[in-house]
C-alpha positions as a Python dict, from the first residue, in 0.01 Angstrom:
ca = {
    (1, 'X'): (0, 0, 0),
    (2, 'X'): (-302, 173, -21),
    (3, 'X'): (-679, 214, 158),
    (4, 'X'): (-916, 240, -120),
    (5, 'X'): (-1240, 513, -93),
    (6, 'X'): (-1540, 278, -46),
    (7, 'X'): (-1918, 357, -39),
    (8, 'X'): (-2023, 220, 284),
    (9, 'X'): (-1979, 425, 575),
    (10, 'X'): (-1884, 117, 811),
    (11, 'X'): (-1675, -22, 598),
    (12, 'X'): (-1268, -7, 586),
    (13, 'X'): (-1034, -189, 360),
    (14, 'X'): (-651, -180, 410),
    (15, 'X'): (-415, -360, 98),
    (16, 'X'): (-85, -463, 192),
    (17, 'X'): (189, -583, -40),
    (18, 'X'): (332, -896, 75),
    (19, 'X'): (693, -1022, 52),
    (20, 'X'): (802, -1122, -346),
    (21, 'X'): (610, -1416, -402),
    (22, 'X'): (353, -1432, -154),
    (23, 'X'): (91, -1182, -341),
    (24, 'X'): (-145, -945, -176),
    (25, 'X'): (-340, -987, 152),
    (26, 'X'): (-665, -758, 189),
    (27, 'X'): (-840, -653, 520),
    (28, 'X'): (-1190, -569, 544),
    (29, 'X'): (-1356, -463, 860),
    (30, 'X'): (-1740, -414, 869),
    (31, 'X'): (-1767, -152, 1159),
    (32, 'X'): (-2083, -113, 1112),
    (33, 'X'): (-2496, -252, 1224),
    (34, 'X'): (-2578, -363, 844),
    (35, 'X'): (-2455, -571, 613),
    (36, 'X'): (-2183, -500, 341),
    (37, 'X'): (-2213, -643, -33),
    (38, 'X'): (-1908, -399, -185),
    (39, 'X'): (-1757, -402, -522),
    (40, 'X'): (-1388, -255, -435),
    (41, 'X'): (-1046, -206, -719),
    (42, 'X'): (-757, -370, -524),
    (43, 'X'): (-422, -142, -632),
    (44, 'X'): (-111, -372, -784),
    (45, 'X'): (-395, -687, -864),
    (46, 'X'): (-448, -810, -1204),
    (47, 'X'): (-780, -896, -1351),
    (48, 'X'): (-816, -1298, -1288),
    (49, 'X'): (-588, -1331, -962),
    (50, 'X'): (-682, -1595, -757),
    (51, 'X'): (-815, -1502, -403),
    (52, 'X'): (-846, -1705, -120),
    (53, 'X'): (-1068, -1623, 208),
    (54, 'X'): (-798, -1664, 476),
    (55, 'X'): (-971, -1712, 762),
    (56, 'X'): (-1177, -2017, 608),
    (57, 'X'): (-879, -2150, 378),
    (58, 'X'): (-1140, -2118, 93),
    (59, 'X'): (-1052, -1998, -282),
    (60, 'X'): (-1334, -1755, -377),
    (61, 'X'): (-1425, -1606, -736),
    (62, 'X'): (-1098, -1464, -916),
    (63, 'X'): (-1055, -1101, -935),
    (64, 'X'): (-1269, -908, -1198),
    (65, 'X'): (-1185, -641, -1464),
    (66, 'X'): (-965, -392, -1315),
    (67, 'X'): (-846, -602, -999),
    (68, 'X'): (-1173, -598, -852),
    (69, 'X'): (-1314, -755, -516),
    (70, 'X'): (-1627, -807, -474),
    (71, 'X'): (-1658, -837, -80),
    (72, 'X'): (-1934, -939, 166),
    (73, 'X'): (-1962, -866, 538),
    (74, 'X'): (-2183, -908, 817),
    (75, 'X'): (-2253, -649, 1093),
    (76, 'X'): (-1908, -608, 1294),
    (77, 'X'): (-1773, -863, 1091),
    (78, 'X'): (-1392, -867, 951),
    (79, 'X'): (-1202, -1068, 650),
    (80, 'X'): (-880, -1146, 518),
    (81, 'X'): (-811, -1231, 150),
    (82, 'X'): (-516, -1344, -43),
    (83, 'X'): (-459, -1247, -384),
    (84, 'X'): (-252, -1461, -570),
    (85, 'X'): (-126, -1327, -913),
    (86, 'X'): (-302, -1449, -1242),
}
């Protein structure tokens, strides 16, 4: 549902809408040779959503004001998130 403008050159983040009930899933791929700490508004996510790494089956911080995830990647690194609504 959308591909928000980020500040990192390396970095790309893709937000697809998942089937009613199932909440929003969140792609990040680090493309690039440094590290990533990124701040990025997630469109249709409510402030205090639950998220949850996917790859690691870990819940991380909720969502901040304005649907915001704050992300973290290594060089050539990728993550998943779920977004669970609030």
């Amino acid at each position: 549902i959308d591909v928000p403008t980020v500040a990192a050159p390396g970095l790309l983040v893709m937000v697809h809408e998942l089937p009613e009930g199932y909440g929003t899933q969140v792609t990040a791929l680090n493309f690039g040779r440094e590290p990533i700490a990124e701040a990025v508004a997630v469109a249709g996510a409510q402030t205090g959503g639950q998220v949850l790494d996917m790859l690691s089956e870990t819940a991380l911080e909720p969502l901040a004001d304005g649907g915001v995830l704050s992300m973290t990647l290594e060089p050539y690194e990728g993550k998943s998130y779920l977004i669970l609504k609030a």
